[in-house]
N, CA, C and O atoms as CSV, one atom per row, in Angstrom:
chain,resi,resn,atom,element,x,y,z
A,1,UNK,N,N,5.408,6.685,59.093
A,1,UNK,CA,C,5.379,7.743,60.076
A,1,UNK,C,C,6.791,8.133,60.531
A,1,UNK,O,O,7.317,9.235,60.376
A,2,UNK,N,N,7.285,7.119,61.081
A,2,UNK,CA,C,9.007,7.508,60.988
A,2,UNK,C,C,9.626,8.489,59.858
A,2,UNK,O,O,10.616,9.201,60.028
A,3,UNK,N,N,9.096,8.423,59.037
A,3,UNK,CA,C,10.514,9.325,58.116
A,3,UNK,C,C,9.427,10.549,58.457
A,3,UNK,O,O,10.283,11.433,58.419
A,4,UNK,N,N,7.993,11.401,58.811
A,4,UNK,CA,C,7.628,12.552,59.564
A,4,UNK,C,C,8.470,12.813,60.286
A,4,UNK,O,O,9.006,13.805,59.793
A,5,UNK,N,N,9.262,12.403,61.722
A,5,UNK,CA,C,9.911,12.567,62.578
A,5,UNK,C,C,11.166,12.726,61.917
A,5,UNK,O,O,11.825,13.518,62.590
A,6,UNK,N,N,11.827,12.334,60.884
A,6,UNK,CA,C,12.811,12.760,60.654
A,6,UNK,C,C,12.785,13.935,59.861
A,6,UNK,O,O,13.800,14.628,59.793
A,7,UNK,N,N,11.699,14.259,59.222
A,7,UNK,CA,C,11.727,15.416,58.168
A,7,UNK,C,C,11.186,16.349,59.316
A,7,UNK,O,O,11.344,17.569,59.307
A,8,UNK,N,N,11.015,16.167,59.575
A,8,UNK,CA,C,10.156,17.591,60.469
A,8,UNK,C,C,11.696,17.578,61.195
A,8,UNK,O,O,12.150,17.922,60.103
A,9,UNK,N,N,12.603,17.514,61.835
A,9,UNK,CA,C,13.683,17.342,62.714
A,9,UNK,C,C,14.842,18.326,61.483
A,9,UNK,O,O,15.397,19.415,61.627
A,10,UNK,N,N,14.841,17.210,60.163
A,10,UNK,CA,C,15.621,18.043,59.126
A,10,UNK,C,C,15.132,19.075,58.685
A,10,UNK,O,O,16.043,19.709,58.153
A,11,UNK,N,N,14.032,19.689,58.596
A,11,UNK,CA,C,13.855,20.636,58.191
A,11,UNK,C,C,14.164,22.215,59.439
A,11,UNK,O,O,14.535,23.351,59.144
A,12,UNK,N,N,13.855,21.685,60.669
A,12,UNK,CA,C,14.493,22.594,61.847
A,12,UNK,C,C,16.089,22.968,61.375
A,12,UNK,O,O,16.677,24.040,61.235
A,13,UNK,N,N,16.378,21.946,61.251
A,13,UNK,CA,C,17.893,21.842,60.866
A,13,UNK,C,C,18.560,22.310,60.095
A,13,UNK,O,O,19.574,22.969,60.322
A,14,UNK,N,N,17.805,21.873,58.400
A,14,UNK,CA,C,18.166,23.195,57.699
A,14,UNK,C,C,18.027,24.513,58.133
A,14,UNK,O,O,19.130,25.049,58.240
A,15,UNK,N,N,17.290,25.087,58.362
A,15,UNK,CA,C,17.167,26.389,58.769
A,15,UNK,C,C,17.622,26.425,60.391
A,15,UNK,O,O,17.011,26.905,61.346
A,16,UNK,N,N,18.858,25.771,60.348
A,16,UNK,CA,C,19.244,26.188,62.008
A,16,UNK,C,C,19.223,27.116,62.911
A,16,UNK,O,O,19.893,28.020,63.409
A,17,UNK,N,N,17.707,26.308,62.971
A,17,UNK,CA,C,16.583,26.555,64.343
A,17,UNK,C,C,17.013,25.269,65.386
A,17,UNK,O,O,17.048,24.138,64.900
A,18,UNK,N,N,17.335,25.464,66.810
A,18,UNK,CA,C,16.903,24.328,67.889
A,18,UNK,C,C,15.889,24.433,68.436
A,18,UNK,O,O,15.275,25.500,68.429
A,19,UNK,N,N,15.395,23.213,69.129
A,19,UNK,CA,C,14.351,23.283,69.094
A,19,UNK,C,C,13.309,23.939,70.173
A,19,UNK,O,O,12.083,24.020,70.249
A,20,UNK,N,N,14.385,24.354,70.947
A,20,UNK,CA,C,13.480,25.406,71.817
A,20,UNK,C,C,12.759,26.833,70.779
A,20,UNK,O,O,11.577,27.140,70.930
A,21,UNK,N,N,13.673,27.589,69.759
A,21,UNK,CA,C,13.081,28.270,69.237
A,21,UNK,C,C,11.507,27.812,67.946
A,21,UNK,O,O,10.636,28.578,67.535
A,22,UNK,N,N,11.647,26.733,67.729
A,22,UNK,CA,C,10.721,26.027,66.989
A,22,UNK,C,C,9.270,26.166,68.017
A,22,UNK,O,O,8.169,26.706,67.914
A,23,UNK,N,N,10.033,25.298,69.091
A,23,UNK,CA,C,8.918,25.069,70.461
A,23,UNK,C,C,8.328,26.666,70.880
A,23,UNK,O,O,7.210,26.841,71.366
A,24,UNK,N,N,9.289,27.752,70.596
A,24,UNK,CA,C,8.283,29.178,71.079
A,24,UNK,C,C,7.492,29.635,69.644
A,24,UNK,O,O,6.463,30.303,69.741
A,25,UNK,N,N,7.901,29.332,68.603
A,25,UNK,CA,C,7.103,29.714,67.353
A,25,UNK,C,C,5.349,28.981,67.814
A,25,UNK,O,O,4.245,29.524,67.856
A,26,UNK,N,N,5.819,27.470,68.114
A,26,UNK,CA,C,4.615,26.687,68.369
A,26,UNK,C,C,3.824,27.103,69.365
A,26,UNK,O,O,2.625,26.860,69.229
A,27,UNK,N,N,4.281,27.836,70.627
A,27,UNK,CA,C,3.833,27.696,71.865
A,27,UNK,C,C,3.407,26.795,72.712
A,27,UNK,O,O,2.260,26.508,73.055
A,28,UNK,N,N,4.788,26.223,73.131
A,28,UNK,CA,C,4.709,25.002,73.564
A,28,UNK,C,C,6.281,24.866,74.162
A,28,UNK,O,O,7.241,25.437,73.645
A,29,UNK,N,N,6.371,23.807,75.616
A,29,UNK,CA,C,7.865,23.754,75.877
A,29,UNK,C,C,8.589,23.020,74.397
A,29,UNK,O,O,8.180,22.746,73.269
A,30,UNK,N,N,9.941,22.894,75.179
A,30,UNK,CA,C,11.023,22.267,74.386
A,30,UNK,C,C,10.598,20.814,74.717
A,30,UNK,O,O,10.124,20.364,73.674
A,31,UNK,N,N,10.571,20.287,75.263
A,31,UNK,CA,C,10.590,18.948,75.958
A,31,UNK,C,C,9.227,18.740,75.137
A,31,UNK,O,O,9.374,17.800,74.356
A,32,UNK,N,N,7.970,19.302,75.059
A,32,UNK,CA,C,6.954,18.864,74.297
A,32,UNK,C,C,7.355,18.605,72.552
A,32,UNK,O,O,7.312,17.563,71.898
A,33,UNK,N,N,7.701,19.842,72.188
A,33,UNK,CA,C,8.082,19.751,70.390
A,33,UNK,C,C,9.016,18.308,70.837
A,33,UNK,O,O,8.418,17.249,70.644
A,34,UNK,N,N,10.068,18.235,71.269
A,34,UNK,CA,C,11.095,17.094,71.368
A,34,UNK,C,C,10.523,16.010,71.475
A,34,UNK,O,O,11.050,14.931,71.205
A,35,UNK,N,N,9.499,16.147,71.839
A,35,UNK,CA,C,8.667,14.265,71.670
A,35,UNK,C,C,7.630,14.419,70.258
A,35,UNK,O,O,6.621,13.715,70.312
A,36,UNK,N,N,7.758,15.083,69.291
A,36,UNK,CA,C,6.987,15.772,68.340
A,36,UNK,C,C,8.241,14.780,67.716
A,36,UNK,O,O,7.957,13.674,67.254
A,37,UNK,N,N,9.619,15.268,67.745
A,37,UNK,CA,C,10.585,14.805,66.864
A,37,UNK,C,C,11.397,13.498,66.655
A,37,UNK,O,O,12.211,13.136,65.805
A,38,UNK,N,N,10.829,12.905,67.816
A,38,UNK,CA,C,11.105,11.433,68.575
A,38,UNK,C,C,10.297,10.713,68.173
A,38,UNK,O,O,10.519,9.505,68.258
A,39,UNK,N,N,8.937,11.234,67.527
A,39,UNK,CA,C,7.862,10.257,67.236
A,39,UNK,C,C,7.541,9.577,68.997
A,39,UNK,O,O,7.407,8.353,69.029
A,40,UNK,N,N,7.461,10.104,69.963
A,40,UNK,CA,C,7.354,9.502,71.406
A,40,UNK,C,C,5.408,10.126,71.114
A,40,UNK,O,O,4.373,9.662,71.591
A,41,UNK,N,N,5.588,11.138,70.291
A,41,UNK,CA,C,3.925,11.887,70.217
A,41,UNK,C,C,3.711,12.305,69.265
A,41,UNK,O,O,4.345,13.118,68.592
A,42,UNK,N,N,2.489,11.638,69.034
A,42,UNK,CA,C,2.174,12.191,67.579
A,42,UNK,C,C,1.924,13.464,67.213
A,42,UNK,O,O,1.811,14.052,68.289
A,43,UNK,N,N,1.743,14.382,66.190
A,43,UNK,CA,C,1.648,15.529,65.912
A,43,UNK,C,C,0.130,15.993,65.732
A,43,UNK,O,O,-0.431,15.488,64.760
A,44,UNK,N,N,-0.543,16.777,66.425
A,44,UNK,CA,C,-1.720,16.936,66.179
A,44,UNK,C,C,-1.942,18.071,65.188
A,44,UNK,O,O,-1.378,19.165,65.219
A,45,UNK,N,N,-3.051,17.556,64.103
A,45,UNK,CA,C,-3.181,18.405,63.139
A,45,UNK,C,C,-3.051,19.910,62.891
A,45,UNK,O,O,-2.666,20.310,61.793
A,46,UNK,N,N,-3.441,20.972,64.139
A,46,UNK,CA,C,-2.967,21.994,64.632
A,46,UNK,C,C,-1.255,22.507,64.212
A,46,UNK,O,O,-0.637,23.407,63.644
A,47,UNK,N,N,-1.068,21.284,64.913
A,47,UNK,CA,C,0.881,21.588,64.758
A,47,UNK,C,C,1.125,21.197,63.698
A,47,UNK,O,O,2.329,21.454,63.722
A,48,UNK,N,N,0.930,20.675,62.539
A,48,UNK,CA,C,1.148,19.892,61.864
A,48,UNK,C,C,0.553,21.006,60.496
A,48,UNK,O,O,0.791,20.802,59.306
A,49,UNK,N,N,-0.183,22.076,61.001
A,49,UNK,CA,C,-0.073,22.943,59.418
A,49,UNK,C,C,0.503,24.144,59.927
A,49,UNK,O,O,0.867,24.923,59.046
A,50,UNK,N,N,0.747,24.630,61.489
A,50,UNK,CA,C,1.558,25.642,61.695
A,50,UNK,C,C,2.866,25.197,61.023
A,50,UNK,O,O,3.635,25.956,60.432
A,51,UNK,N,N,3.030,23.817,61.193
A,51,UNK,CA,C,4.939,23.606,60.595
A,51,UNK,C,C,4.762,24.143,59.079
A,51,UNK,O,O,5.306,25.128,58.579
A,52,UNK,N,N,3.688,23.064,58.367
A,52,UNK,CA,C,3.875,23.356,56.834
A,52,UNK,C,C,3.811,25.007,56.672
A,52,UNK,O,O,4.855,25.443,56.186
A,53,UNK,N,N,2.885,25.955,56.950
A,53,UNK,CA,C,3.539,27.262,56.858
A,53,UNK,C,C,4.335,27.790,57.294
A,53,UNK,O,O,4.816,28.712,56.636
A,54,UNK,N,N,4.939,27.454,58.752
A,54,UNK,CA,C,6.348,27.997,59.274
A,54,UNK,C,C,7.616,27.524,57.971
A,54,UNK,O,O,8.469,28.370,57.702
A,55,UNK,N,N,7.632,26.762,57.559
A,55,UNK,CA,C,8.518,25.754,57.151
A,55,UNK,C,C,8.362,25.929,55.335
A,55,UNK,O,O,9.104,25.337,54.552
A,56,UNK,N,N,7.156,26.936,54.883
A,56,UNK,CA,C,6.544,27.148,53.247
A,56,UNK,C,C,6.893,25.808,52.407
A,56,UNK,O,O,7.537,25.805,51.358
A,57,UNK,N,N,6.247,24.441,53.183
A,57,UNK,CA,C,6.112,23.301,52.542
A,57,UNK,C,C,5.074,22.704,52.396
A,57,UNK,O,O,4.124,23.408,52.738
A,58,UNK,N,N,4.780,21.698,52.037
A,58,UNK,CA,C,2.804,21.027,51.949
A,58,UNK,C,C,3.034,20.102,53.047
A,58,UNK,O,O,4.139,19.891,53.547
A,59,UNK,N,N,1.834,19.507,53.435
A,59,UNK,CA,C,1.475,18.570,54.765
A,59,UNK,C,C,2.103,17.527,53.895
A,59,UNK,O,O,3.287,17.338,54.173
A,60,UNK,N,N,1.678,16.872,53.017
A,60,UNK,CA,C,2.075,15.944,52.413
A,60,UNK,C,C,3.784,15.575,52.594
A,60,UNK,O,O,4.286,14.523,52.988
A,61,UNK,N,N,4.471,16.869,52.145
A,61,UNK,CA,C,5.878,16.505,52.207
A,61,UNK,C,C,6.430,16.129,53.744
A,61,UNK,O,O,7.467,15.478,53.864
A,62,UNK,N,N,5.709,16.558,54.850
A,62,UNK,CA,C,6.379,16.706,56.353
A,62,UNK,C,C,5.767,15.393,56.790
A,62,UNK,O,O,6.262,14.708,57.685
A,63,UNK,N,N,4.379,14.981,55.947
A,63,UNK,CA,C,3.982,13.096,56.273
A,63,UNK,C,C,4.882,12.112,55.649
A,63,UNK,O,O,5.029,10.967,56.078
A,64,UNK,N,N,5.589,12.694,54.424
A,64,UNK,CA,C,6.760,11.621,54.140
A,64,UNK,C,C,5.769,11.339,52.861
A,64,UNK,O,O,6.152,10.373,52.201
A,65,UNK,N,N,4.324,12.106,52.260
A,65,UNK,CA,C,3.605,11.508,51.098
A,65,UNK,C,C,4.458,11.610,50.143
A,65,UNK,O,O,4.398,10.832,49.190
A,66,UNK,N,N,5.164,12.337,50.199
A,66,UNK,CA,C,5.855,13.253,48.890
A,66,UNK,C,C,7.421,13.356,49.183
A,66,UNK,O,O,7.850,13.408,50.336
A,67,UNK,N,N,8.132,13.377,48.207
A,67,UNK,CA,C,9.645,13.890,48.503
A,67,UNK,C,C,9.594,15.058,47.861
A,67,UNK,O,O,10.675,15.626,48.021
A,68,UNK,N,N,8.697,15.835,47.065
A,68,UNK,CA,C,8.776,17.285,46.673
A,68,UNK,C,C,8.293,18.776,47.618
A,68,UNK,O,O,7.175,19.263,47.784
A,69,UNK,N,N,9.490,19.163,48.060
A,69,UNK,CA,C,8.825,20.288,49.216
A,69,UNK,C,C,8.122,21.348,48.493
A,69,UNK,O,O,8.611,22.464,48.320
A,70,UNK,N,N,6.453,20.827,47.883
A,70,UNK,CA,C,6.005,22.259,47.498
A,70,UNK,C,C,5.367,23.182,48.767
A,70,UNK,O,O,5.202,22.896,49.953
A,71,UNK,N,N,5.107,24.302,48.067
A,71,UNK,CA,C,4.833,25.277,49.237
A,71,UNK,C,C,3.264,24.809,49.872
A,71,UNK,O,O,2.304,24.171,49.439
A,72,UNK,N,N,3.509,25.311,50.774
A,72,UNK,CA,C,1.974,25.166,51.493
A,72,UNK,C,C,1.262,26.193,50.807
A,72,UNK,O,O,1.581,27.276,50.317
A,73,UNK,N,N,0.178,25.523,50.914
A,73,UNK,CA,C,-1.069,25.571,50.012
A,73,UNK,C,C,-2.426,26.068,51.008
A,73,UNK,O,O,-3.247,25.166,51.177
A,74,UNK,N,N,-2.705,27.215,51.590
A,74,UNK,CA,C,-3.808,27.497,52.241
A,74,UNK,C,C,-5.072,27.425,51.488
A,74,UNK,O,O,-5.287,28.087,50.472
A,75,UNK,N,N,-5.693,26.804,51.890
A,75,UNK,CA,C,-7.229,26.215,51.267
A,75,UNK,C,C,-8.284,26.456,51.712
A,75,UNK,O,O,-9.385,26.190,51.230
A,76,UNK,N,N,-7.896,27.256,53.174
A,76,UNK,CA,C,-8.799,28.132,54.117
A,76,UNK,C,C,-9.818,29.036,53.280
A,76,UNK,O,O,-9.536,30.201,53.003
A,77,UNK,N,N,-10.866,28.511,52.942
A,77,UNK,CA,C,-11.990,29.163,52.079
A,77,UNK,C,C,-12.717,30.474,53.045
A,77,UNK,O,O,-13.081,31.465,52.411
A,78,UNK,N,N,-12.902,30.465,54.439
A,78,UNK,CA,C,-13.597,31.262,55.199
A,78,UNK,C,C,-12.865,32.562,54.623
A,78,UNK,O,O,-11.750,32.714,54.124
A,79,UNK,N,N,-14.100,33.590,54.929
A,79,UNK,CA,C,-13.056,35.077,54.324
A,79,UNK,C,C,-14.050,35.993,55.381
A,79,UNK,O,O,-13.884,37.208,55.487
């Protein structure tokens, strides 16, 4: 779970975003995402596929399953 908190943190980073602007994409304070990146709170699934499409990576890579950032993958069958 630790290396989540760091990839989700590096990936803000690459694309230098802080994290207040991350935190208004999410809708949510700064101080909330910031315990998102601390691992102080876990990420609830919600936040956790807004990143993989904010971010055009898979859940897998931002859980640390994978070291390959493929793109997110919407699987959302409802139409």
């Amino acid at each position: 779970m630790r290396r989540m908190y760091r990839r989700i943190r590096d990936l803000r980073e690459d694309h230098d975003l802080n994290q207040t602007e991350v935190a208004k994409m999410l809708g949510m304070s700064q101080t909330g995402y910031s315990k998102y990146e601390t691992g102080e709170n876990d990420l609830p699934t919600d936040v956790l596929i807004r990143l993989a499409q904010f971010y055009n990576t898979s859940i897998d890579y931002l859980l640390g399953q994978t070291d390959e950032p493929k793109r997110y993958a919407n699987t959302d069958t409802k139409k």
